[in-house]
C-alpha positions in Angstrom: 0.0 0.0 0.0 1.5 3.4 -1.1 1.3 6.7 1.5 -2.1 8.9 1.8 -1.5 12.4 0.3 -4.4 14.7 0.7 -6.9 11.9 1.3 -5.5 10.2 -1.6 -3.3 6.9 -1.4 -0.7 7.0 -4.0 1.3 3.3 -5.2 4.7 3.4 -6.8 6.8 1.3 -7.8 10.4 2.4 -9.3 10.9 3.5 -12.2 11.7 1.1 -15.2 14.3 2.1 -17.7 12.4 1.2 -20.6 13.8 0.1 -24.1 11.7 2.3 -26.4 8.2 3.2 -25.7 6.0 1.8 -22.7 3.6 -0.7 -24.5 1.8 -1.0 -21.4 -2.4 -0.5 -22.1 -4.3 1.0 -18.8 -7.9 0.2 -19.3 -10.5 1.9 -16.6 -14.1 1.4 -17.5 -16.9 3.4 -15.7 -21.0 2.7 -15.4 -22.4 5.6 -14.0 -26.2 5.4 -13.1 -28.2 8.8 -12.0 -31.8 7.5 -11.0 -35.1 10.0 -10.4 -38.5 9.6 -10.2 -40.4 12.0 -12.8 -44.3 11.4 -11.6 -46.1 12.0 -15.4 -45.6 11.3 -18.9 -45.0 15.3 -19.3 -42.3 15.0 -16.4 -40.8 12.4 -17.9 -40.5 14.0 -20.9 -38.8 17.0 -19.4 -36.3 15.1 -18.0 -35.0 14.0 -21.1 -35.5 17.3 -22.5 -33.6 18.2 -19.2 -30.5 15.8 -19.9 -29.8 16.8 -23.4 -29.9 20.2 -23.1 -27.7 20.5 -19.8 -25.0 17.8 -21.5 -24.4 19.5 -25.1 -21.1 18.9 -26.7 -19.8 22.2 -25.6 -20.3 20.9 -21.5 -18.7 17.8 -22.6 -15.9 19.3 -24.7 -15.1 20.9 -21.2 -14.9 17.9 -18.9 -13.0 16.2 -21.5 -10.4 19.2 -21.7 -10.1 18.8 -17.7 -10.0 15.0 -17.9 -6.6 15.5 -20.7 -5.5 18.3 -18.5 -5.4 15.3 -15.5 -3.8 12.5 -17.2 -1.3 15.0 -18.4 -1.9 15.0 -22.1 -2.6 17.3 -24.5 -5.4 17.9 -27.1 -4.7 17.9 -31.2 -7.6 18.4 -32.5 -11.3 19.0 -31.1 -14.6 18.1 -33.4 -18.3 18.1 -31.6 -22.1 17.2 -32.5 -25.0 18.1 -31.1 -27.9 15.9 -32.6 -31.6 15.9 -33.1 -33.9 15.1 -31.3 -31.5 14.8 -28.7 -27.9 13.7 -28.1 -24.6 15.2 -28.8 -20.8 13.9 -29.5 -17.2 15.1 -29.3 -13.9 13.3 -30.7 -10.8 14.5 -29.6 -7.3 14.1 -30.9 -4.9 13.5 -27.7 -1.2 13.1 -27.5 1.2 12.0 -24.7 2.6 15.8 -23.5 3.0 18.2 -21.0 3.3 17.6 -16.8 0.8 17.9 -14.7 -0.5 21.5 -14.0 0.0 22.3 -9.7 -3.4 23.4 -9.5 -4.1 19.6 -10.6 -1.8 17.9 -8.7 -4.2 16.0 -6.5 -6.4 14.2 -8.2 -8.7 15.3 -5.1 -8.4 19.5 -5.2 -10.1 20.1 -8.5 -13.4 17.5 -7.5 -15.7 19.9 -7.0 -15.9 21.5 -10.4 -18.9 20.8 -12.3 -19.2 18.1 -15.1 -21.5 16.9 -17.4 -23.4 13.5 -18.3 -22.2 13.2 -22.1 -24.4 11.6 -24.5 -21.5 10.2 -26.5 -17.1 11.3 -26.6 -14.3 9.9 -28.1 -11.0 10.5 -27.8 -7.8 9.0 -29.4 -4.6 9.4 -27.4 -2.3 8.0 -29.7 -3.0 4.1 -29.5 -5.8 5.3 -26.3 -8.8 6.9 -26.3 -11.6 8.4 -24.0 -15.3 7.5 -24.7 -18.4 8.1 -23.2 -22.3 7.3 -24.2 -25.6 7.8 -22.0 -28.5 5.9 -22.2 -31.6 7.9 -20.7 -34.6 5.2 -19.8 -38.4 5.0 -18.3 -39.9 2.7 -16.6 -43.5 2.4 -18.8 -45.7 2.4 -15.8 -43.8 3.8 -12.0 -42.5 6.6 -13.4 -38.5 6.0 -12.2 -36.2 7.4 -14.5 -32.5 5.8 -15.0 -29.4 7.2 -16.6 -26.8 5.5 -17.7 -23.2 6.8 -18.7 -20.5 4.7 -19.9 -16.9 6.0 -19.7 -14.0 4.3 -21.1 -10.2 5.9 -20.2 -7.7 4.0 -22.3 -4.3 5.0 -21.9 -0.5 3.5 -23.4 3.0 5.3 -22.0 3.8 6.8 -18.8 0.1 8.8 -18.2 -2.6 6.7 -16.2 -6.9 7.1 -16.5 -6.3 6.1 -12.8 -5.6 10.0 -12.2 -8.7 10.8 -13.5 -10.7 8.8 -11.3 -12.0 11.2 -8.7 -12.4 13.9 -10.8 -14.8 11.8 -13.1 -16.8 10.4 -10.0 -17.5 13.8 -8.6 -18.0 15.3 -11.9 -20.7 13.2 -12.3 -21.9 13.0 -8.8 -23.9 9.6 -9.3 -25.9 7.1 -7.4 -24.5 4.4 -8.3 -20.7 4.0 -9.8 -19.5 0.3 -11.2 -15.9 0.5 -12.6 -13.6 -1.8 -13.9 -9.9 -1.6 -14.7 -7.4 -3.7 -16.6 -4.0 -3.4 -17.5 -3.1 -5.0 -21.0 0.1 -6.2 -22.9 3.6 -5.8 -22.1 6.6 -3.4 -21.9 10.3 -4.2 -22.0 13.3 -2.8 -20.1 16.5 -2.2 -21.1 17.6 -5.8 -20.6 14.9 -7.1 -22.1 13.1 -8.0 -19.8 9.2 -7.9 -19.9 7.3 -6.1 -17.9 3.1 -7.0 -17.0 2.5 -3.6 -15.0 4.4 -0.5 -13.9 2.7 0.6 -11.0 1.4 -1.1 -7.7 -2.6 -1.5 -7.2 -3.9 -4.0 -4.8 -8.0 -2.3 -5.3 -9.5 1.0 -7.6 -10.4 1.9 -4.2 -6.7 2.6 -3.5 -7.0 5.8 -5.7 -10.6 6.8 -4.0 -10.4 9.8 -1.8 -11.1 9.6 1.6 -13.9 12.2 0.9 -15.3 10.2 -1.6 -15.0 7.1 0.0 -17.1 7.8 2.8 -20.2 8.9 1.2 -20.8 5.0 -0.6 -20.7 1.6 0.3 -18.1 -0.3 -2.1 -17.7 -3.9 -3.0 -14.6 -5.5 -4.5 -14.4 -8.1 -6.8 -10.4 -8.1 -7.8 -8.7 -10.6 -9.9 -4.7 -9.7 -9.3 -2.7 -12.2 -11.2 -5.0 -11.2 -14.6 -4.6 -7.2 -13.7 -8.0 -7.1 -13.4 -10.2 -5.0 -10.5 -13.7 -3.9 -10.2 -14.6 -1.7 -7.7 -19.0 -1.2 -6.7 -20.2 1.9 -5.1 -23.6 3.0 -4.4 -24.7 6.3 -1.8 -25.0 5.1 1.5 -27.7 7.9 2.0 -30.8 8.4 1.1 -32.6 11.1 0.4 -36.2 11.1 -1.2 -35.9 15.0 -1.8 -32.5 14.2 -3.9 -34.5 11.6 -6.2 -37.6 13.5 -7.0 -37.7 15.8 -10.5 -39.9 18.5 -10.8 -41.6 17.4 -7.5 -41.4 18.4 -3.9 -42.0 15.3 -1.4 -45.3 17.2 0.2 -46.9 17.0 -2.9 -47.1 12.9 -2.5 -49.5 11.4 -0.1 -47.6 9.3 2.7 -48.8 6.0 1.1 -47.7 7.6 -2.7 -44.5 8.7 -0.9 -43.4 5.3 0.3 -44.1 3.2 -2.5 -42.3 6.0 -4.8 -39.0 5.4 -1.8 -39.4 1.8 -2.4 -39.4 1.9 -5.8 -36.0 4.1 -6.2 -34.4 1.6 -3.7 -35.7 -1.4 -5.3 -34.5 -0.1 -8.6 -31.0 1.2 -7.0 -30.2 -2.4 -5.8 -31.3 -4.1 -8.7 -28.6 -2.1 -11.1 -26.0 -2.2 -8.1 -26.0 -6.5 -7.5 -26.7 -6.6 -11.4 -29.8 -8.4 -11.0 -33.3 -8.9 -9.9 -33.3 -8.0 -5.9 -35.9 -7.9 -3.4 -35.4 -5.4 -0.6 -35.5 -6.5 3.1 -37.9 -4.6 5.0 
């Protein structure tokens, strides 16, 4: 386990002297899940109206900018859609490049800037890439509302997606956050030698901040001689007020109001243990 700077734990392992370029792929995969309960069909409909017009492809050029501004890259090229009815795109053209800028260098101290929910990025990073797609959905009949965004960080050389991480979890500031990551290949050092990872990691969670941490329950599921880790987390607290759009909780009769909490639980659990769940009482 590496030391906790700033309520972040940072691994390290020395540095290899490389022959030629570090071949090493570093793969983190995010689902982030936002869930609401929008009451009407007219609600319902504003949400979505709601979600594409607060995540247009400028919003997402922007967290995309801060996200390359993290991993210490920097941006070729920039092209964005917005679509109709709804929807929107950005692909970006990335290169390895400059250091880390001070006011980023905790992956904590910048967290609290906004971010958006993107409908669909992609970036290339010179054999990586950065993408993200939403996917907004109903429930026909109870009137919950779920979105999804998937984010994929893919990243070859010396920069990680792991610096990213808390940035990208309180950008999004999400219910429910299921993330995977992988490193891939090989890299070989001056003797020869091959290399299968350049860094320590015994859990994501090691790159959490403590600040972070403590507001969700998380669940491990880590695979270390593959490389592989997933990391669960879901809000430990609830809040009916937090999940309600366009509706204030005194509008709902105490029976309306309970079945409407049991709902958004029910559905929270279902997406966090990936499948059908009954709640305990």
């Amino acid at each position: 386990m590496g030391a906790l700077h700033n309520g972040v734990i940072s691994t390290s392992m020395d540095k290899l002297q490389l022959h030629g370029f570090n071949n090493l792929t570093k793969s983190l995969s995010f689902n982030i899940y936002d869930i609401c309960y929008a009451k009407s069909e007219q609600q319902q409909r504003r949400y979505i109206e709601y979600i594409d017009e607060a995540y247009s492809a400028k919003r997402l050029t922007q967290i995309l900018t801060d996200v390359t501004a993290i991993i210490g890259a920097e941006i070729l090229n920039i092209a964005r859609q917005d679509y109709e009815p709804q929807g929107a795109s950005v692909t970006m053209l990335i290169s390895e490049g400059h250091d880390l800028p001070a006011s980023m260098t905790t992956s904590d101290s910048n967290s609290e800037a906004p971010g958006p929910l993107p409908d669909a990025v992609v970036a290339h990073l010179n054999k990586s890439h950065i993408t993200v797609h939403t996917y907004p959905e109903s429930h026909p009949h109870n009137g919950i509302s779920t979105f999804r965004a998937d984010i994929d960080v893919s990243t070859c050389g010396r920069i990680s997606p792991l610096k990213a991480l808390n940035y990208l979890i309180r950008s999004f500031e999400s219910d429910i956050v299921i993330m995977d990551y992988r490193v891939r290949g090989f890299t070989r050092d001056i003797s020869g030698q091959k290399h299968y990872i350049d860094h320590e990691i015994t859990s994501i969670q090691n790159y959490i901040a403590d600040a972070t941490a403590d507001r969700y329950q998380m669940i491990d599921v880590n695979v270390y001689q593959e490389k592989i880790f997933h990391t669960k987390m879901i809000l430990k607290d609830f809040n009916l007020d937090n999940y309600l759009f366009q509706t204030d909780k005194e509008e709902l009769g105490e029976t309306e109001r309970q079945a409407v909490q049991k709902q958004l639980r029910q559905e929270m659990a279902e997406i966090f243990y990936g499948r059908n769940y009954k709640l305990r009482r």
